[in-house]
N, C-alpha and C positions, 0 to 999 in steps of 0.2 A: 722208464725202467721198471723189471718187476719190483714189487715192493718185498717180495721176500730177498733182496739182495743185501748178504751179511750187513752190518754195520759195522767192521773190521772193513772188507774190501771198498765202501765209501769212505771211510777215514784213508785207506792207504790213497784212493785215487784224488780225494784232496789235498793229502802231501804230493803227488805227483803231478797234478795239473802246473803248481808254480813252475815247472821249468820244463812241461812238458808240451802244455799247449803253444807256447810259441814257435817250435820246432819245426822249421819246414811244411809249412801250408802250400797249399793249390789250387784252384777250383777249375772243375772238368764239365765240358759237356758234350755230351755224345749226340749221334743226329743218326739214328736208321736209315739204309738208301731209298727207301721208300719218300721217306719225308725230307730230303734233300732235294733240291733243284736242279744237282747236278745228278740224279737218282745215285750218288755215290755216298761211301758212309763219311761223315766227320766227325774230325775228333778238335775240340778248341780245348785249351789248356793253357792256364797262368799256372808260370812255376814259379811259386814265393819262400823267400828263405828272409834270413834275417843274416846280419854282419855283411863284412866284405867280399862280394862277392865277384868273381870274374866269369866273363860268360866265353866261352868260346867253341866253333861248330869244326867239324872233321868228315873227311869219309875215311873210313877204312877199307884197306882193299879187303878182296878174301884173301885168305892164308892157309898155308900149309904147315903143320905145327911137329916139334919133335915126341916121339914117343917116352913118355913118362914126363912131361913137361908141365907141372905144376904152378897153378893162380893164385896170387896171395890178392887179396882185396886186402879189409881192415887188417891190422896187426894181430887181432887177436881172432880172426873170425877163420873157418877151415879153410885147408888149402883144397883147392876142387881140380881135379886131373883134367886138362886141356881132350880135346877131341882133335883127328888127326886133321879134317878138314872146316873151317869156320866161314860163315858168311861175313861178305860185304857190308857195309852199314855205313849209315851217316847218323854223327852224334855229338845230341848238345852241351856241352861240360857245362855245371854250375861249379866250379873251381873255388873251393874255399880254404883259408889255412889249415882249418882242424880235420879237413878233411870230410866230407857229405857223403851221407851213404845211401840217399834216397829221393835224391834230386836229377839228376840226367835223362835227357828223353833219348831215345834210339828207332832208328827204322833202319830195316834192313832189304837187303835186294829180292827176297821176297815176297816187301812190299809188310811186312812187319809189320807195326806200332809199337811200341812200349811207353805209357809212360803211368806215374801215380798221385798217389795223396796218401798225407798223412790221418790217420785214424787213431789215433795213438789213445791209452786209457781205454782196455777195456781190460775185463775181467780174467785174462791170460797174465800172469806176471811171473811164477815162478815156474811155467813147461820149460823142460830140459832144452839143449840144444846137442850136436855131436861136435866135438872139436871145435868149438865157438862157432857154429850155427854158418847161415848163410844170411846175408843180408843183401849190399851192393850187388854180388853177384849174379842176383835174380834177373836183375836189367840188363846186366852185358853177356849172359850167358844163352836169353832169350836171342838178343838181336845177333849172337856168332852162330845159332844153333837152329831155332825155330825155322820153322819150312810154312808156317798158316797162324792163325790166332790161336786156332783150335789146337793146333801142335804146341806150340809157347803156353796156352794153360795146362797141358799135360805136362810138359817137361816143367814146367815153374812147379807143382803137383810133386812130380818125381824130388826134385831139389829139394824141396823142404820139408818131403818123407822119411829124407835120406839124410840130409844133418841139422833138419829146426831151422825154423825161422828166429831172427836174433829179434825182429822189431814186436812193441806190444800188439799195433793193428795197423793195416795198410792195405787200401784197393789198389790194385793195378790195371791200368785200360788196354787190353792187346786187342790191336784189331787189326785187320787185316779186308781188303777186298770185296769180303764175301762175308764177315763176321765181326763184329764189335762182341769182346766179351768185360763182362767185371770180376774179377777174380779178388775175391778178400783173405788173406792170410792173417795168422794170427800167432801169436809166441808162441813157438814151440814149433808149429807144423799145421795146425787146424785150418780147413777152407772153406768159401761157398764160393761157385764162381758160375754165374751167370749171362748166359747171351741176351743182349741188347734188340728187341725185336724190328724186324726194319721198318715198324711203323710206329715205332718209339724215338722219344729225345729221354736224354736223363741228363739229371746235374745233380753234380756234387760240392761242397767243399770238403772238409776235412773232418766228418763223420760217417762211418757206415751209411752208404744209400740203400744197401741190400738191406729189404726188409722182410714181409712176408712173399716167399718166392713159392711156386710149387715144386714142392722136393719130388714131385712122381713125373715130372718131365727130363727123364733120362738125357735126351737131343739135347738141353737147354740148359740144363743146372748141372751142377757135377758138385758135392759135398763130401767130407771126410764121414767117414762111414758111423762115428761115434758122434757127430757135432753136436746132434738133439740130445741125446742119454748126457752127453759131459754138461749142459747146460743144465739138465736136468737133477745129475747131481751136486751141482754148484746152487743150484737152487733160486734162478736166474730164470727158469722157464718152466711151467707147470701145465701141462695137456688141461683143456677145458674136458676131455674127456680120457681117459687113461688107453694109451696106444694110439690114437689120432692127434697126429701132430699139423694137422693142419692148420693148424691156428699159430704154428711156428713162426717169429718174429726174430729172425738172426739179430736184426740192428740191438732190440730190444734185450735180448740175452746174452750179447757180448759186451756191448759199448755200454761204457759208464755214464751216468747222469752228467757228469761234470762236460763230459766231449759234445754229448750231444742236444744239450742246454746252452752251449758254452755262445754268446752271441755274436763272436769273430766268426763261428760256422754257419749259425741259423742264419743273422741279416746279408751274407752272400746267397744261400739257395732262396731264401723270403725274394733277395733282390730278382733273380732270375726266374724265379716262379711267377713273379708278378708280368715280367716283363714278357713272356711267351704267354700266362695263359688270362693276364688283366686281375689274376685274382692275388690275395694277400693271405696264405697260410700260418698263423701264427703256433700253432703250435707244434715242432718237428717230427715228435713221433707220429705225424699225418704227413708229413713229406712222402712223396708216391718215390717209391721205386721207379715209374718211368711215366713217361704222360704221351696221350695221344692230341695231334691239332690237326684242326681242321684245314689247315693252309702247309705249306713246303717252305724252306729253310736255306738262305744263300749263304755262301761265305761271309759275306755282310752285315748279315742276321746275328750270326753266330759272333763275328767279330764285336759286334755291338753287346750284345751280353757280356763276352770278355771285360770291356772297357766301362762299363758300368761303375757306378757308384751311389749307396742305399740312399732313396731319399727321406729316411726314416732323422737321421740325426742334422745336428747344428754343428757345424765349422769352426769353434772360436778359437783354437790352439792362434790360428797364425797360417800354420800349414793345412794345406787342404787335405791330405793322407795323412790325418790323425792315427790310424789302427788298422788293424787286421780287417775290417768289417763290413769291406766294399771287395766284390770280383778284382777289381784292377785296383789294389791298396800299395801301400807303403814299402813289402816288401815283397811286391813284384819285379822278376829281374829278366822273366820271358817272357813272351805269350805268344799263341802259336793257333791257327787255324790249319790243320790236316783237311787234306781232301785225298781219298784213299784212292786213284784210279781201276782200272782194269790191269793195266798193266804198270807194276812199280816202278819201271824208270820214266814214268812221266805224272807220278805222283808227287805233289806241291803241297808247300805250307806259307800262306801269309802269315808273318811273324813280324814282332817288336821284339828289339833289342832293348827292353824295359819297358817298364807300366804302359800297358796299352791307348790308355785315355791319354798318353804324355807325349807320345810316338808315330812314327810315322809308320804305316804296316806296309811291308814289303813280301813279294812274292818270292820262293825258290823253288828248282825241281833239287829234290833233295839226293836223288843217287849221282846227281850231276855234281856234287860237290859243292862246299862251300868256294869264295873267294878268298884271296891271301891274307885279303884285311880281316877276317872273321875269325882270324885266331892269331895271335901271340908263340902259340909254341907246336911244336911238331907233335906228329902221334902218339911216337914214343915217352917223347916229355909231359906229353897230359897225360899219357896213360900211368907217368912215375908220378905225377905228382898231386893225382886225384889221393892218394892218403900220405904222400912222401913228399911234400910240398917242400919250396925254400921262399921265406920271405921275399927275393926280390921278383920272386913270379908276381906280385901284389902291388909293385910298387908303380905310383903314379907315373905315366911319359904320355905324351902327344901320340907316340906311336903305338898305343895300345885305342883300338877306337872304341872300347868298351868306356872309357871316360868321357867321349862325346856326350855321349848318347846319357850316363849318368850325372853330368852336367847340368846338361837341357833340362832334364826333367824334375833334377834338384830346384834349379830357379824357380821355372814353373810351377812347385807346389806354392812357395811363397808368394810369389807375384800371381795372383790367382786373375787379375784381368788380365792378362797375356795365354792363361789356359782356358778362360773360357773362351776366347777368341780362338785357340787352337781347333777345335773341332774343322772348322771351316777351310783350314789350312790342310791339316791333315784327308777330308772328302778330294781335294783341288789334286794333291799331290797323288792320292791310290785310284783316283779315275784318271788319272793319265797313267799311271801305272799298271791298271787295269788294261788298257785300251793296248798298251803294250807290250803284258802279259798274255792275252789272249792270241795275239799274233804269235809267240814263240809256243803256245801249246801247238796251233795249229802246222804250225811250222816242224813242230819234232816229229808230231805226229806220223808225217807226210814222211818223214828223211828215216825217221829208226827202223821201217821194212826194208829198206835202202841200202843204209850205214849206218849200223850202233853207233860205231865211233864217231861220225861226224855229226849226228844228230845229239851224243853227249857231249861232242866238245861246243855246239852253239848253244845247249841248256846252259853249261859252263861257264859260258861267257855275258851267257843274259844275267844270272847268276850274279856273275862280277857287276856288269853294270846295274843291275836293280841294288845290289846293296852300296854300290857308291852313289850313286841317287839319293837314298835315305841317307844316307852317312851326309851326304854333299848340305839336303835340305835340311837335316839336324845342325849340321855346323854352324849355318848361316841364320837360324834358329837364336846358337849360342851367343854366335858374335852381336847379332843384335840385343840379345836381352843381356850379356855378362859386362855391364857398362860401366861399376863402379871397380873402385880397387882397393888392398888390405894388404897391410905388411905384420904377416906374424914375428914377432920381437924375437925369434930364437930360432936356430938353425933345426935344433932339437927338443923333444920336448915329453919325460917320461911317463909311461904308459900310467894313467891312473895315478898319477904322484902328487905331492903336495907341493904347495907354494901357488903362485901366480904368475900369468905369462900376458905380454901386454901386444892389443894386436889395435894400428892403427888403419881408420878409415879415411881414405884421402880426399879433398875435397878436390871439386874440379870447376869450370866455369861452368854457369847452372846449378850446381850442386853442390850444397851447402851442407857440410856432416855436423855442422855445428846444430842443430835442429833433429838432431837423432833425441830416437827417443828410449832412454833409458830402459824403460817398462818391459819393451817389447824388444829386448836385444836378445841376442842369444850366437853362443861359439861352438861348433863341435862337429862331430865328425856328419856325413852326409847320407850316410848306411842307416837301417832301422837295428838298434841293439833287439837284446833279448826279450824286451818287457812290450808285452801287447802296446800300450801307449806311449812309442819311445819317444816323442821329442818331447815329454816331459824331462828328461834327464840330462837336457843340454845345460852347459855353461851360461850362466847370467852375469851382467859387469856386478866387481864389487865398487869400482869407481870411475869414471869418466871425468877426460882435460880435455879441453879446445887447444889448443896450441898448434903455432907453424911448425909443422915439421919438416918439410922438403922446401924452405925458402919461397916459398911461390904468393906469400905476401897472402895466402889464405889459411884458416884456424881449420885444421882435419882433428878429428876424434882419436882422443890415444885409450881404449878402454883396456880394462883390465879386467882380467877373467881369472877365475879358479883353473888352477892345470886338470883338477880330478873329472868335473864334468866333460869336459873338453878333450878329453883321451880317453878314458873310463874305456871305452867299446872298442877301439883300436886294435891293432897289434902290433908286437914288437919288432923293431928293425926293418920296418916298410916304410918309404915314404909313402904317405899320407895327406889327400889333400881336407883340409875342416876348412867350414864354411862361417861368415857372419850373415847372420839374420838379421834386418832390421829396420822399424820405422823412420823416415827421414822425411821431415813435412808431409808429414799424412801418408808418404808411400811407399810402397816395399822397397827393399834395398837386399840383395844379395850378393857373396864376394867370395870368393876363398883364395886362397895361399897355400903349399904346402909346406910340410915339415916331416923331417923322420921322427919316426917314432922308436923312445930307448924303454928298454926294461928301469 
């Protein structure tokens, strides 16, 4: 950062880091068609949030809308006048109580992209907005409206000319076909938005990647007309020669020390940098803007970055996703490989339905629609309940398959010999998936000059079956590995409250709870809270009994836990499933039980 940067605006972005950096993380990587295998552009993307989260995928059809028809996003953010005619799309909800204004990916029927990251902490805090600003908006306005990448950064441009951006900093990746661009907005309305050259990869996590760009490439760059001069009198950016800004470093003049130091960001791009180009960058303000290799890039490739984790640290929590600080961390809850085609209705995403290192990656053509199991609630009802939510949209059932899948790879972080053996499971399962993958592209291919419709309705259905496959081998995933049991002592149990709630662990033939080990217990929810290192903040026993409890002639663990750590993160009036962690003769033990959760 320059060093002429106030010491007021470092104090403010120190009080702001405590609740700012945790906020909805990502990590992006972009693939030019040039250095793509399939010569097509990619886009891979982990969407990470923190709390409880629900995932669920939609198409929308196009629509015809009424005149004078008005969009309320956030409660407090402008209302934006509807246009007469809207695009198609298929789109991924991160569905959260309070409501997420900056997590959802979107592609739409002209073959789209949208999706982002958080850059939050730069030196924007108090630019205006009009009528409380545009935020969410940005992403469902692109994918109803946008006709190219290059249209979606001018209209995202236009939008936040027009009533401010609400957030402090945030890239957006819109690509499309023929285009990968990075569009960085900033509080208020300020921009730099950059194309991705097709003989470039770039990676990001949750700092400014835009660094020094060439502002005289008209075709390539597009910037707010004041960006340099406002840096300048902020005092943020100083010409090594006065009137030549070529020496212009956006990352360097917007983003604060604190974001782009911060090492939940550095050791994800350090981890992907090493692993495309062998080398180890240690200090970020040298992070490239974009890198060229010598070799092409499969979905494989890419998926494998995704899935990554640094081998910079030591493991001792217990859990193997300690923090923020790996590509595929703790509060990973998507992750997604785009392949942009020629033509958008047979453009695909291999995706997990959570942490990609945890999960089994499945294929989709995305305008073909999701499957029925892929979502919980109808268009309309996501669409009310992305800021108008009701607790029992959250609440734990079998028939929501987003707890499969959250299950699995809960166990798995603690039972860490069952993840390391996972890799080999998950190769076995996406090369047969593969093998019959490749068949249904070649197959639509063939049928959509034919019949749109019959060639959407066999995506459709491959669709359905590729995610009941993962769903099927996740299942059977769970059922092998969720072998122990726990009965929480309380039907209910208050959000954050005091007192003690006693949760017993059952013994079984083989399995002896009396051999738990106190040290290494732990009770509470299965979400990552708000704090970069959340499972320090779980429940520990305050005291442990052997006793029979179920008659079966064997002594099961009746432990007793604080209610505060053990709900602390939760919310109110949702059933809620919490987990025990725990040593039992030398070996992991994992269980949960639910319970509602009261104010």
């Amino acid at each position: 950062m320059n060093p002429k940067l106030s010491l007021s605006s470092l104090i403010i972005g120190a009080a702001l880091a405590s609740f700012a950096l945790p906020s909805n993380a990502c990590f992006t990587v972009i693939v030019g068609k040039n250095l793509s295998k399939t010569g097509e552009i990619m886009v891979g993307h982990n969407e990470d949030n923190e709390n409880r989260i629900m995932s669920n995928q939609y198409y929308v059809p196009p629509m015809t809308h009424k005149k004078g028809e008005l969009l309320t996003f956030e409660a407090s953010a402008a209302k934006i006048p509807q246009v007469e005619k809207t695009n198609g799309y298929w789109w991924e909800q991160t569905l959260h109580p309070a409501g997420y204004s900056y997590s959802d990916g979107f592609f739409n029927d002209h073959g789209v992209l949208i999706t982002s990251n958080n850059c939050n902490l730069t030196i924007e805090k108090d630019e205006k907005t009009t009528d409380g600003g545009i935020g969410y908006g940005i992403r469902r306005l692109l994918a109803e409206r946008a006709t190219s990448a290059r249209d979606g950064v001018k209209l995202a441009i236009q939008l936040v000319s027009k009533y401010g951006y609400r957030h402090q900093g945030r890239t957006y990746t819109i690509a499309d076909k023929n285009e990968a661009w990075q569009l960085a907005l900033l509080k208020g309305g300020r921009y730099l938005a950059r194309k991705v050259g097709d003989n470039e990869v770039t990676l990001m996590s949750n700092a400014f990647s835009l660094g020094k760009v060439d502002l005289n490439d008209k075709n390539n760059v597009i910037y707010s007309p004041d960006l340099v001069t406002h840096a300048i009198e902020k005092g943020t950016y100083k010409p090594a020669k006065a009137g030549d800004y070529s020496d212009f470093n956006f990352r360097d003049a917007y983003q604060l020390p604190e974001r782009i130091n911060a090492d939940r960001n550095t050791y994800r791009v350090r981890t992907g940098l090493l692993k495309l180009t062998g080398k180890k960058i240690d200090d970020p303000l040298q992070f490239p803007t974009a890198i060229k290799l010598d070799r092409k890039l499969s979905v494989g490739d890419v998926r494998e970055i995704l899935r990554q984790t640094n081998p910079w640290d030591e493991r001792k929590s217990g859990w193997y996703h300690e923090y923020f600080k790996d590509p595929s961390n703790g509060g990973t809850f998507d992750s997604a490989v785009y392949v942009l085609r020629k033509d958008p209705r047979t453009s695909y995403t291999w995706r997990t339905s959570g942490r990609p290192d945890s999960q089994f990656s499945y294929p989709q053509f995305m305008l073909a629609g999701p499957s029925a199991g892929q979502s919980y609630l109808s268009v309309e009802q996501g669409k009310e309940a992305q800021f108008r939510s009701r607790p029992d949209q959250f609440d734990y059932g079998p028939n929501r398959t987003v707890f499969t899948f959250i299950n699995h790879q809960n166990i798995l972080d603690w039972n860490q010999k069952e993840l390391k053996d996972f890799p080999a499971k998950q190769k076995s399962f996406e090369d047969r998936m593969n093998k019959d993958f490749q068949t249904a592209l070649t197959r639509a291919d063939k049928m959509i000059p034919v019949s749109e419709d019959k060639a959407m309705e066999k995506m459709r259905e491959f669709n359905a079956d590729s995610f009941n496959r993962a769903l099927g081998a996740t299942a059977a995933e769970l059922d092998r590995n969720n072998k122990y049991t726990i009965i929480i002592g309380a039907n209910e149990l208050p959000l954050g409250g005091e007192g003690t709630v006693k949760v017993t662990l059952l013994s079984s033939k083989g399995f002896d709870a009396t051999k738990l080990d106190k040290s290494k217990t732990y009770f509470g929810d299965g979400y990552p809270d708000n704090s970069i290192h959340y499972n320090n903040k779980r429940a520990q026993p305050k005291s442990v009994e052997f006793i029979d409890v179920n008659g079966d002639k064997l002594k099961d663990a009746v432990i007793e836990f604080p209610i505060k750590g053990a709900t602390e993160y939760t919310f109110p009036n949702v059933l809620t499933q919490l987990y025990l962690w725990s040593v039992v003769d030398g070996k992991p033990v994992v269980a949960f039980d639910t319970v509602k959760i009261k104010k």
